[in-house]
C-alpha positions in Angstrom: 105.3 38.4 -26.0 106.9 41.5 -24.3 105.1 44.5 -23.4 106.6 46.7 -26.0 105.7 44.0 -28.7 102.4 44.3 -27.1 102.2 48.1 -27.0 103.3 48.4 -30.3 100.5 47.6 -31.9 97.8 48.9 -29.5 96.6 51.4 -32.2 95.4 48.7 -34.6 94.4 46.2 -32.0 91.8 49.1 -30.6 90.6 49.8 -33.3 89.8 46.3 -33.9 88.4 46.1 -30.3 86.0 49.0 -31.2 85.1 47.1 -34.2 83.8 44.6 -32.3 82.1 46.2 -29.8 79.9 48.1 -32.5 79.6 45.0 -33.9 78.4 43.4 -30.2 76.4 46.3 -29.3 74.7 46.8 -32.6 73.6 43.5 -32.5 72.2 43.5 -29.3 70.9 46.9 -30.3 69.2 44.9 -33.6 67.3 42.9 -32.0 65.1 44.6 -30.0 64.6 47.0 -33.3 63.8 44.3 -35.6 61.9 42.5 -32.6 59.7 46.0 -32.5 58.6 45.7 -35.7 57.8 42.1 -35.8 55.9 40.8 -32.6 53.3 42.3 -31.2 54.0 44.8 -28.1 53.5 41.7 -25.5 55.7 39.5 -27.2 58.4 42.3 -27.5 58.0 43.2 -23.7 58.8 39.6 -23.1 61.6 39.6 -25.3 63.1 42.6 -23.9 62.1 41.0 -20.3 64.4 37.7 -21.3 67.0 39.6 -22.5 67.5 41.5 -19.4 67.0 38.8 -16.9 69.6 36.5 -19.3 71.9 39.8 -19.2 72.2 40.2 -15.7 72.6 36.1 -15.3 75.4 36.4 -18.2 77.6 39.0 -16.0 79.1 35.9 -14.7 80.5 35.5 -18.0 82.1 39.2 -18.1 83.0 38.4 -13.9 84.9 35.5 -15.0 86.5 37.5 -17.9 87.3 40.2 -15.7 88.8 38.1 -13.1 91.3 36.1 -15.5 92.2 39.1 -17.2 93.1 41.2 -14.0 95.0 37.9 -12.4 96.7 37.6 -15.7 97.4 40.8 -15.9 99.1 40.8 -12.9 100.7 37.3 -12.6 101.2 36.0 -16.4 99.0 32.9 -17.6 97.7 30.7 -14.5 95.5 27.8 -14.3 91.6 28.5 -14.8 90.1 25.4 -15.8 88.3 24.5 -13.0 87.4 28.1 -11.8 85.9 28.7 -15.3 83.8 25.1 -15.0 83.0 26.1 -11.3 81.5 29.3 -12.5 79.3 27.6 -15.2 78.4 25.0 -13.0 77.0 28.0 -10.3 75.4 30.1 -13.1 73.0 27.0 -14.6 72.0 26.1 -11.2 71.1 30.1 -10.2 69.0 29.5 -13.6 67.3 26.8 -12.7 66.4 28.3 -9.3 65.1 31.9 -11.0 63.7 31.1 -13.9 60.5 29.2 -12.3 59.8 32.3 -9.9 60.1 34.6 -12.5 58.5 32.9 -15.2 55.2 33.0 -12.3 56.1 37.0 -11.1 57.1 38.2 -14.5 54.0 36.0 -16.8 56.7 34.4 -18.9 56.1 31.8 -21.1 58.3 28.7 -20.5 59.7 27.6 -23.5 60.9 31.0 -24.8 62.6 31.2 -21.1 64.4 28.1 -21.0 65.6 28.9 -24.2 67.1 32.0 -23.0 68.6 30.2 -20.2 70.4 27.8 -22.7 71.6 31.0 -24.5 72.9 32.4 -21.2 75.0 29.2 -20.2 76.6 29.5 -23.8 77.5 33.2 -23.0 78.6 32.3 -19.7 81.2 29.3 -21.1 82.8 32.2 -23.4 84.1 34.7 -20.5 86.9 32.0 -19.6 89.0 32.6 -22.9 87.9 36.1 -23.6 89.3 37.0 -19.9 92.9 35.2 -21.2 93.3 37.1 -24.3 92.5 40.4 -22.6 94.6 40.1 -19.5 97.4 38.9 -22.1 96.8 41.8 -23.9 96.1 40.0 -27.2 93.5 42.1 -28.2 93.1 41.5 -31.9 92.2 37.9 -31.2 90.1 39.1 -28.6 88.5 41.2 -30.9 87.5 38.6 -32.8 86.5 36.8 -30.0 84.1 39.5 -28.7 82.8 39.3 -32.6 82.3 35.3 -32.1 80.1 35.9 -29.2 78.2 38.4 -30.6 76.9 36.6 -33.2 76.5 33.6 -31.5 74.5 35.0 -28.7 72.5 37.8 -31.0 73.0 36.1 -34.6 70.5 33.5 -34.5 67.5 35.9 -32.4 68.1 38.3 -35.4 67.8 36.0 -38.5 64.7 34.3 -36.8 63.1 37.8 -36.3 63.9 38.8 -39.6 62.9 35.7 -41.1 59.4 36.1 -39.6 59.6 33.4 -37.1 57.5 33.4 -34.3 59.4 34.1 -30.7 60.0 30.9 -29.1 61.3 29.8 -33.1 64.2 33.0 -32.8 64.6 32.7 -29.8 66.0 28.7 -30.4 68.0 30.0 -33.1 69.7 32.0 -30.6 70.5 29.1 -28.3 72.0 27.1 -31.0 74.0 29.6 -32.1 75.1 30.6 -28.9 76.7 27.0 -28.4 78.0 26.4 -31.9 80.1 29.7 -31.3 82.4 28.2 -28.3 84.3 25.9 -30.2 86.0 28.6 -32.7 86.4 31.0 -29.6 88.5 28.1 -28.2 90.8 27.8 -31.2 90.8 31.9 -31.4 92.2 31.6 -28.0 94.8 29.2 -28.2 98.5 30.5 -27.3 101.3 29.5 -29.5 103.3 26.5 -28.3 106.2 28.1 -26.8 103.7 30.5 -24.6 101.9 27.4 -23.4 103.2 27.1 -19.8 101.2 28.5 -17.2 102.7 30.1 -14.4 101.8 31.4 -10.8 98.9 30.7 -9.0 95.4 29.5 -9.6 92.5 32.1 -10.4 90.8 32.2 -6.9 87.0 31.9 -6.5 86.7 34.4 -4.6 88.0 37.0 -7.5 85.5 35.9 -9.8 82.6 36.1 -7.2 83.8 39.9 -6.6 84.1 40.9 -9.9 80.9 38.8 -10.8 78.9 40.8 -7.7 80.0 43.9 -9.2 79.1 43.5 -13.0 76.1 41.9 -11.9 75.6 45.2 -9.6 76.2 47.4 -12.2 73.3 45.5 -14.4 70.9 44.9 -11.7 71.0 48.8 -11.3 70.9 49.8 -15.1 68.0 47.1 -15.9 65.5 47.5 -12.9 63.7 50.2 -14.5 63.1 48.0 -17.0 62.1 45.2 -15.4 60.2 47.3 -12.8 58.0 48.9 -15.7 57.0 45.4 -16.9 55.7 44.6 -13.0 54.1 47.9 -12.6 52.6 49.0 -16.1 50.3 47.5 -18.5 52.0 45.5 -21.4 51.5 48.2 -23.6 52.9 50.7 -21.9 55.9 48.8 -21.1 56.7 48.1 -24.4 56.6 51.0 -25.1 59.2 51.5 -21.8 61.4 48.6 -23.8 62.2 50.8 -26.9 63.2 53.9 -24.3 65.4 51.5 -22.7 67.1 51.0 -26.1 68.2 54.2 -26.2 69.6 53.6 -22.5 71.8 50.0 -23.5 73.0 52.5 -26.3 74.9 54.8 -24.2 75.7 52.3 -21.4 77.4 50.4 -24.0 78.8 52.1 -26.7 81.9 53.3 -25.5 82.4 49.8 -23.7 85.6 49.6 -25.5 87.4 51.5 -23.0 86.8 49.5 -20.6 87.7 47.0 -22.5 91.4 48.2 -23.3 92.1 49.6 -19.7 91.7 47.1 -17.6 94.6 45.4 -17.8 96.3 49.0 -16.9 94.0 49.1 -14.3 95.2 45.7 -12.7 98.8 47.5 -12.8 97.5 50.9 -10.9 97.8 53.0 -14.0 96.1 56.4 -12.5 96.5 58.1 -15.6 94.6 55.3 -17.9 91.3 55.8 -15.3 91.4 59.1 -15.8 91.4 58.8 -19.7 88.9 55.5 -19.7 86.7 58.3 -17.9 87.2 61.3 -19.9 86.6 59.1 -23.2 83.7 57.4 -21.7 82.3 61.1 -20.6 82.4 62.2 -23.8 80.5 59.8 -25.7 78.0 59.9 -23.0 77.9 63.2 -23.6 77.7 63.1 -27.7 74.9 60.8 -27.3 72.8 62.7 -24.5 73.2 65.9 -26.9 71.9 63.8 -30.0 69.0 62.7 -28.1 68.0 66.1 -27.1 68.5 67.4 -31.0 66.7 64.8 -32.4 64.9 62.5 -30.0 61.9 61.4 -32.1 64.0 59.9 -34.4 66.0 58.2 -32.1 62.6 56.6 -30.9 61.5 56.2 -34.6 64.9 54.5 -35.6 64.8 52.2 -32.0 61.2 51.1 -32.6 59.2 52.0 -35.3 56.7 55.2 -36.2 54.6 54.1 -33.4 56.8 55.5 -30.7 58.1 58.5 -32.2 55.7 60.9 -29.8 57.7 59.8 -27.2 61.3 61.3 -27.9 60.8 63.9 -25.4 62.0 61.4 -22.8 64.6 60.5 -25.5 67.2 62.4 -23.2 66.1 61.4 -20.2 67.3 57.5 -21.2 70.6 58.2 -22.8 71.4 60.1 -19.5 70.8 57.3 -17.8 72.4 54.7 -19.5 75.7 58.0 -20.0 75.7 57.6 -16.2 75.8 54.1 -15.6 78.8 53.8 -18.5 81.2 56.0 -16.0 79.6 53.6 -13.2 80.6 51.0 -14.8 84.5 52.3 -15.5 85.0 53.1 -12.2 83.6 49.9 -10.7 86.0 47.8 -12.8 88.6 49.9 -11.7 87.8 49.1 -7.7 88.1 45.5 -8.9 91.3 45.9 -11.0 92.6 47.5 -7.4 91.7 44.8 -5.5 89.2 46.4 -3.6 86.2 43.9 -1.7 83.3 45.1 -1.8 83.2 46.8 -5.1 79.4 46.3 -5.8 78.1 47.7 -2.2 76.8 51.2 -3.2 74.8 50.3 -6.2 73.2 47.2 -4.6 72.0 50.0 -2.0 71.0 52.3 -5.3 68.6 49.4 -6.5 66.7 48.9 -3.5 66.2 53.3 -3.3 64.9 52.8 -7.0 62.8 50.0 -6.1 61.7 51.7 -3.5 61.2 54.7 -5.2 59.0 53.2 -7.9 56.6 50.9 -6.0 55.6 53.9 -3.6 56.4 56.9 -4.5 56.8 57.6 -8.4 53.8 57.6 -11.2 53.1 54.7 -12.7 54.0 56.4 -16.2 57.0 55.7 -18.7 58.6 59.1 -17.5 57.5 58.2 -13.5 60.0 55.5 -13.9 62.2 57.3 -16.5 63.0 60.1 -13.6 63.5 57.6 -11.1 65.9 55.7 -12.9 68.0 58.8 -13.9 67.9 60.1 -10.4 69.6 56.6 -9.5 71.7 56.0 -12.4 73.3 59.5 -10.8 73.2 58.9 -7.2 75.3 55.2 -8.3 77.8 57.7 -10.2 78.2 60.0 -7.1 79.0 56.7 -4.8 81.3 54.9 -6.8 83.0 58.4 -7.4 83.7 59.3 -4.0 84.6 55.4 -3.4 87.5 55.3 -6.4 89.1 59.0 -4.9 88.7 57.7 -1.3 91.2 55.1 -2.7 93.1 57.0 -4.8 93.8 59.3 -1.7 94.6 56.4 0.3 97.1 55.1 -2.3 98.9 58.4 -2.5 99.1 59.5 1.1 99.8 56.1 2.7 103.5 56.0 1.5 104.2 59.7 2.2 103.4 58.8 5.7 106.0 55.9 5.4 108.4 58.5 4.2 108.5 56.8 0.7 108.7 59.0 -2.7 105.8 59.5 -4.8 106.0 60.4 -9.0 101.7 60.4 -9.4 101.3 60.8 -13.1 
C-alpha cells in the first residue's frame, strides 16, 4: 500500500477512528454510570478501584501498540511475535505480584479482582495487532479493532450490570468477553498475501518498555487521585469521588482520537501534525471544561444518578483535570514517537508531589483532593511542555550549526 493510497482515504478512515473511540470511551464511560445506579456506593468504589488498577496494568497493551506502530511506522512490517508474547508474559506476572498487596491495602475482594486481572491480560494480548494496523496506517480496520476491544473488555461488565447481576457475576462477564474478542481482532488484522513479508528488524524490548513506562506514567498520574481518595476517605465519600472522576476519564479521553491518527506522523518528525494533535486536543478540552462550568449538576446527575447532583460545583474542577492530562498525554507520545528515553520522568516525579500533597497537606474532602489533582494534572502539562520544545529547539538548531538547510513547516 503506498502512502498516497493511504492518504487518500484518511478523511473516512478518521472518522471511522472517532467512531470507535466514542464507542471505546462511552463504554468505559457506561459502566461506571450504570454501575452507579446499581450497586451500592461500596461496591461501585470497588468497581471504580479495579478499573483503575486494571487500567494502569493494561497500558502495557497501549505500550506495546505504541511501540509496533512507531517501529512500523518507521521501518515497514517487522517481526513482533515474541516481543508481544514477552510483554504478556511480564504483565500477568506484575498481576500476580500486585494484586495480593492491593487486594490487603485497598480492602478488595478477591474474586471480583482476579477477574479483573483476567480481563486485563485479555486487553493486554490485543495491543500487538492494534499497534500493526496503526503503524501501517490501516486505520479502518483498526477502527474496528479499537471497537472489538471495547466491547470485549467493557461489553460483558455492562450487560451484567444492566442485567442486575451482582459484581463479581459482571465482572466474569467481562473477563469472558474480553478473551472471546482476540480471535476476530486477529482476523481484523491479517494483511493480504502479497503484504505478508516482514521486513527490517525485530521490535526491541526496550521500545515497548519506554513507551509502556510512559503510558503507564501518564495513568499512574491521572488515576492517583482516585485511588488516593479510596485510601484516605470513607467509602462513601469516595464514591462519591468515583462519579467526579467520570467526568475526569471524559475529557482525558475523548479527543483520544488524535492521538490516535498522529502518531505515525509523529514517528516521521511531522512538527506540524503535533502542533495540530495539540490545538485539536486543546479544544475539546476546552468545550468540555466550559460545559461543565454551564451545567455541572447535570453532568454529575447524567454520570451518577440524582444523588450526586449537589456536587457539580467541582464539575469543572475534574474536566480540567482530565483537559490537562489529554495534552499530557499528546505530548508524551510524541517524546516517544522521537525517540526520546526517558519520556515518563516528569510525571512519575508529578505523582509522588500529589501523593505527597494529599497524605500531608490537603483536606481530606472530595474538593481537598480535587485541587490537588488539578494543581498536578497542570504542573505534568508545564513539564512535558518545556521537555517537547527543549527538543524541538534541539532538532532545529543542531543542523544550522552543521551548516545544513532547514524548511520547518
Amino acid at each position: 500500500m503506498t502512502g498516497m493510497a493511504k492518504r487518500s482515504g484518511i478523511g473516512t478512515a478518521g472518522l471511522a477512528v472517532t467512531a470507535a473511540g466514542v464507542l471505546a470511551n462511552g463504554l468505559a464511560y457506561v459502566v461506571p454510570v450504570v454501575a452507579a445506579r446499581k450497586l451500592s456506593p461500596a461496591d461501585l468504589s470497588v468497581l471504580a478501584t479495579l478499573l483503575a488498577m486494571t487500567a494502569i496494568v493494561g497500558v502495557a497493551s497501549t505500550g506495546l501498540q505504541i511501540a509496533i506502530a512507531v517501529h512500523r511506522a518507521r521501518n515497514g512490517p517487522v517481526p513482533a511475535g515474541r516481543s508481544a508474547l514477552l510483554t504478556v508474559a511480564a504483565s500477568a506476572g506484575a498481576l500476580l505480584l500486585v494484586l495480593p498487596i492491593a487486594v490487603s491495602v485497598l480492602r478488595l475482594p478477591v474474586t471480583a479482582t482476579a477477574l479483573a486481572a483476567v480481563s486485563t491480560i485479555g486487553v493486554v494480548a490485543a495491543g500487538r495487532w492494534l499497534g500493526e494496523m496503526q503503524g501501517d496506517e490501516r486505520f479502518l480496520p483498526l477502527a474496528a479493532g479499537l471497537a472489538v476491544v471495547a466491547g470485549g473488555r467493557y461489553g460483558g461488565v455492562v450487560l451484567g450490570l444492566a442485567a442486575g447481576a451482582s459484581l463479581t457475576t459482571a465482572l466474569l462477564a467481562g473477563a469472558a468477553t474480553a478473551i472471546l474478542a482476540l480471535p476476530a481482532l486477529h482476523l481484523l488484522a491479517r494483511r493480504p498475501r502479497d503484504e505478508q513479508h516482514l521486513t527490517g528488524e525485530p521490535l526491541a524490548v526496550r521500545a515497548i518498555f519506554t513507551a509502556g513506562a510512559a503510558t503507564l506514567a501518564t495513568l499512574v498520574v491521572s488515576y492517583a487521585d482516585f485511588l488516593l481518595a479510596r485510601r484516605f476517605l470513607p467509602a462513601d465519600v469516595s464514591g462519591a469521588y468515583a462519579v467526579g472522576t467520570i467526568l475526569t476519564k471524559g475529557a482525558l479521553w475523548a479527543p483520544q482520537v488524535v492521538t490516535v491518527l498522529a502518531l505515525p506522523r509523529l514517528a516521521q518528525g511531522d512538527r506540524r501534525t503535533l502542533r495540530l494533535g495539540l490545538g485539536l486536543v486543546g479544544s475539546c478540552g476546552a468545550i468540555l471544561v466550559t460545559a461543565s462550568a454551564v451545567a455541572g449538576d447535570l453532568a454529575f446527575r447524567l454520570a451518577g444518578g440524582p444523588d450526586y447532583a449537589s456536587l457539580g460545583r467541582y464539575a469543572p474542577v475534574f474536566a480540567a483535570t482530565g483537559a490537562c492530562y489529554g495534552l499530557v498525554f499528546m505530548l508524551v507520545n510524541a517524546q516517544v514517537a522521537a525517540g526520546a528515553r526517558w519520556p515518563s520522568a516528569p510525571l512519575w516525579v508529578v505523582t509522588v508531589l500529589l501523593v505527597a500533597a494529599v497524605w500531608l497537606v490537603a483536606p481530606r474532602t472530595v474538593p481537598g483532593v480535587a485541587w490537588s489533582a488539578l494543581a498536578a494534572s497542570i504542573t505534568a502539562l508545564i513539564a512535558t511542555g518545556v521537555l517537547v520544545a527543549a527538543r524541538i529547539r534541539a532538532a532545529v538548531t543542531e543542523p544550522r550549526s552543521q551548516g545544513e538547510n532547514l524548511t520547518v513547516e
